[in-house]
C-alpha positions as CSV (number, residue, x, y, z in Angstrom):
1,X,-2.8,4.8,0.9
2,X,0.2,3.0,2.2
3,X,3.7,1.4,0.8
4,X,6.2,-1.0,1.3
5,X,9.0,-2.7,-0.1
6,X,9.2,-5.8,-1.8
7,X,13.2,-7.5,-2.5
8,X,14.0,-9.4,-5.8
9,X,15.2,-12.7,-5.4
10,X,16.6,-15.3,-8.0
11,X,17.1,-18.6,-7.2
12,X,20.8,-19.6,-7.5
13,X,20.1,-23.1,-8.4
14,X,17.3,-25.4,-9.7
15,X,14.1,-25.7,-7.4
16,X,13.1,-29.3,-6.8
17,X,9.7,-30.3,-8.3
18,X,6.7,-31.4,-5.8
19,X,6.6,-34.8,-5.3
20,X,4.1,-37.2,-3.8
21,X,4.1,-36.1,0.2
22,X,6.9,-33.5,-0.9
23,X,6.5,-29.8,-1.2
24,X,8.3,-28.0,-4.0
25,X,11.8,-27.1,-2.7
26,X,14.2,-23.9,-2.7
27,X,17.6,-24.4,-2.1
28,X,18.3,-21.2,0.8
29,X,20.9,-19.5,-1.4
30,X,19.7,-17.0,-3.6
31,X,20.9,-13.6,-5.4
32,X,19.5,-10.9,-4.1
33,X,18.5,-8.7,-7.5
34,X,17.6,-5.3,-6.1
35,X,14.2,-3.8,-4.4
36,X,11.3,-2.1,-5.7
37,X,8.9,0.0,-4.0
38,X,4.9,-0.8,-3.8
39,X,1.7,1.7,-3.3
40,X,-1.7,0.4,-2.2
41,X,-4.0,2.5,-3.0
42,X,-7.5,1.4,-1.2
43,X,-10.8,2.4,-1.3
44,X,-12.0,0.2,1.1
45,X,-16.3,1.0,0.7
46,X,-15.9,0.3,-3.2
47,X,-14.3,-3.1,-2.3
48,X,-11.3,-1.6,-4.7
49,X,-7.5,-1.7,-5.1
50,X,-5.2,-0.8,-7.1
51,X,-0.8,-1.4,-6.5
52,X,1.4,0.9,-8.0
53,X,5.3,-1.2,-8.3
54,X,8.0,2.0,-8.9
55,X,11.8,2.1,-8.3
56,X,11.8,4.1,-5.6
57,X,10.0,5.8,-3.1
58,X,10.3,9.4,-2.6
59,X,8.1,12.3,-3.2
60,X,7.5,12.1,-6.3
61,X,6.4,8.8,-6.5
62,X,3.8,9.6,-4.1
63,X,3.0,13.0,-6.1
64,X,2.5,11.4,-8.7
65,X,0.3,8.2,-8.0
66,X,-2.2,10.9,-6.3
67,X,-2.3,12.7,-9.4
68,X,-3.3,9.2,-11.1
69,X,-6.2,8.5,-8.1
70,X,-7.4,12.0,-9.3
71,X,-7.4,12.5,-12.3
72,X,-7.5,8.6,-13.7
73,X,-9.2,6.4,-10.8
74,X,-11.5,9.5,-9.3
75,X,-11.5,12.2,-11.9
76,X,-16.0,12.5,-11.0
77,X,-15.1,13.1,-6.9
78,X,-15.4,16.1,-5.4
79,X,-13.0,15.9,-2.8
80,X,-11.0,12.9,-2.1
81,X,-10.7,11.4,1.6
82,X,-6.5,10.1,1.9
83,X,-5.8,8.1,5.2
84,X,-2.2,7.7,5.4
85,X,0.8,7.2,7.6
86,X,3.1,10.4,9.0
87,X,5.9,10.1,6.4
88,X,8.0,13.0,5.6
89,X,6.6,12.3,1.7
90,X,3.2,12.5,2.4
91,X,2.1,15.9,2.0
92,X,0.9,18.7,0.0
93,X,4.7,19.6,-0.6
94,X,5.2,17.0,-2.7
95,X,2.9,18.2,-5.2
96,X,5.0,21.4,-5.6
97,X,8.3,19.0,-6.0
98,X,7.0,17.0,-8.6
99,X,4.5,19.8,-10.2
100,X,4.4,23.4,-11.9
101,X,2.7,25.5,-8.8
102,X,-0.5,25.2,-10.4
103,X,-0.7,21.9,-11.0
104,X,0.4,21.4,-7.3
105,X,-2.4,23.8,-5.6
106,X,-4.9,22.2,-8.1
107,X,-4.1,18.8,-6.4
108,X,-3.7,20.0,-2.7
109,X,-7.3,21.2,-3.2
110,X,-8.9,17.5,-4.5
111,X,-7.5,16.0,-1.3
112,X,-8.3,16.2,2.4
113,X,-5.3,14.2,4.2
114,X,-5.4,12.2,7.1
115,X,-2.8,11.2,9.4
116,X,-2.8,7.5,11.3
117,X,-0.9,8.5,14.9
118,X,2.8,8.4,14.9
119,X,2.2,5.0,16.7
120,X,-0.7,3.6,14.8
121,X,-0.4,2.4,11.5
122,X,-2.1,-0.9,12.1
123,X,-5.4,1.9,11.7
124,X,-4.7,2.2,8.1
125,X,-6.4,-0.1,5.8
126,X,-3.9,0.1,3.2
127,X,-1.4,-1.6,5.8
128,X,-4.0,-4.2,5.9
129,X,-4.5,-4.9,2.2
130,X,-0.3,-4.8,1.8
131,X,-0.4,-7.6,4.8
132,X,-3.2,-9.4,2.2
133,X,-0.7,-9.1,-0.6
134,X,1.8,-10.1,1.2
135,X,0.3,-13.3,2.3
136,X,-1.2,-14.3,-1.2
137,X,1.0,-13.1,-3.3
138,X,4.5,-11.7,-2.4
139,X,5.6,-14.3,-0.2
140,X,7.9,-16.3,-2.3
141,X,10.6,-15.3,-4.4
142,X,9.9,-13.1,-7.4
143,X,13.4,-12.3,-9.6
144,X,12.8,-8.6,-11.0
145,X,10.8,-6.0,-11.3
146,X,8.3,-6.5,-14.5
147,X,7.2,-10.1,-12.8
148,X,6.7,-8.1,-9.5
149,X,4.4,-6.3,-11.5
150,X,2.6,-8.9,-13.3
151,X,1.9,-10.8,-9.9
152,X,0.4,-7.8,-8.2
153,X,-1.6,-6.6,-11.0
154,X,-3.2,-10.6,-11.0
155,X,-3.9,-10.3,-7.6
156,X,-5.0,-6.8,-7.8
157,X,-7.5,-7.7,-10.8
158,X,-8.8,-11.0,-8.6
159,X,-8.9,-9.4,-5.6
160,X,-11.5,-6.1,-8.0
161,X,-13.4,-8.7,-9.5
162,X,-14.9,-9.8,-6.5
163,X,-14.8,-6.5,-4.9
164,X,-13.3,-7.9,-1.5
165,X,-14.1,-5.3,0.9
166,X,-11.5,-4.7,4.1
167,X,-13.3,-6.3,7.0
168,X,-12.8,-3.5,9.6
169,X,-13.7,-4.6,13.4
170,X,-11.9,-2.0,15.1
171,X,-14.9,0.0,17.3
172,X,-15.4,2.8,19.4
173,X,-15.3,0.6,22.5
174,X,-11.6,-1.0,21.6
175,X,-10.5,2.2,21.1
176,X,-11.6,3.3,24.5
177,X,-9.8,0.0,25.6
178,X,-6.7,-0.1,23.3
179,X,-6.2,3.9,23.1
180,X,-6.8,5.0,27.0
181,X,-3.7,6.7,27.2
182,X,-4.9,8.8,24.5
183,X,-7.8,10.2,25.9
184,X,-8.3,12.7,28.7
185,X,-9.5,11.9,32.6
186,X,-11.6,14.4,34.3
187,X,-11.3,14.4,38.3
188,X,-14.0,15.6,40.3
């Protein structure tokens, strides 16, 4: 699991149609129309998705999308694996905000968390699915929150239908390389 934010931007005047040889054209002013906040949600074996647009991001919001990968998107699993980065919100004391205290230590028990290092997001997958959504889909101006939301759920149900998997290359050997500082030296 990961977020990010996405700005709304409306154009200010006219874009110019493509032409022959021309690219569609934005004029560089815009109005900037406020920001909304977007959870991945990843599991990347299944080859599935889902992106969660709310107004802010706080502990709540993350509370509650959790309760939906429980008890909506996972209610059959057992226990549910969460890689995540080391934000103040992600943790089981958000439950307990957002929840009665049993609701809370019913949740804190479906989930075994697992911090990416304070340096080292680029090892969560959901950072690499966002950079995804980024790239095909959120890169161009999008006015307000409901169309945010129409454009990601498109590119989350393409992206489901043919169950893209996250390509992972990152091995025990480049860690050895890229993380040496992290691991211990023995002297004889």
């Amino acid at each position: 699991m990961d977020e990010t934010s996405k700005q709304h931007v409306l154009e200010t005047r006219d874009v110019w149609p493509a032409e022959p040889g021309q690219a569609e054209r934005h004029d560089y002013e815009y109005q900037r129309n406020g920001v909304s906040e977007l959870f991945m949600i990843l599991a990347p074996l299944a080859g599935w998705r889902h992106v969660e647009v709310k107004d802010h991001r706080g502990r709540r919001e993350w509370a509650y999308c959790l309760k939906a990968v429980s008890d909506f998107y996972f209610p059959e699993a057992e226990k549910i694996v969460v890689v995540m980065d080391n934000l103040n919100t992600h943790g089981a004391a958000s439950f307990y905000e957002a929840f009665p205290p049993e609701e809370a230590w019913r949740l804190t028990n479906r989930f075994e968390f697992h911090h990416t290092p304070k340096h080292g997001s680029w090892l969560n997958m959901a950072e690499t699915e966002l950079s995804v959504l980024q790239r095909q889909c959120l890169n161009r101006r999008i006015g307000d929150q409901s169309r945010l939301m129409e454009e990601a759920a498109a590119w989350e149900r393409q992206r489901n239908t043919t169950a893209t998997k996250v390509d992972w290359r990152f091995t025990t050997d480049n860690a050895r390389i890229k993380l040496k500082r992290l691991y211990p030296t023995f002297k004889n």
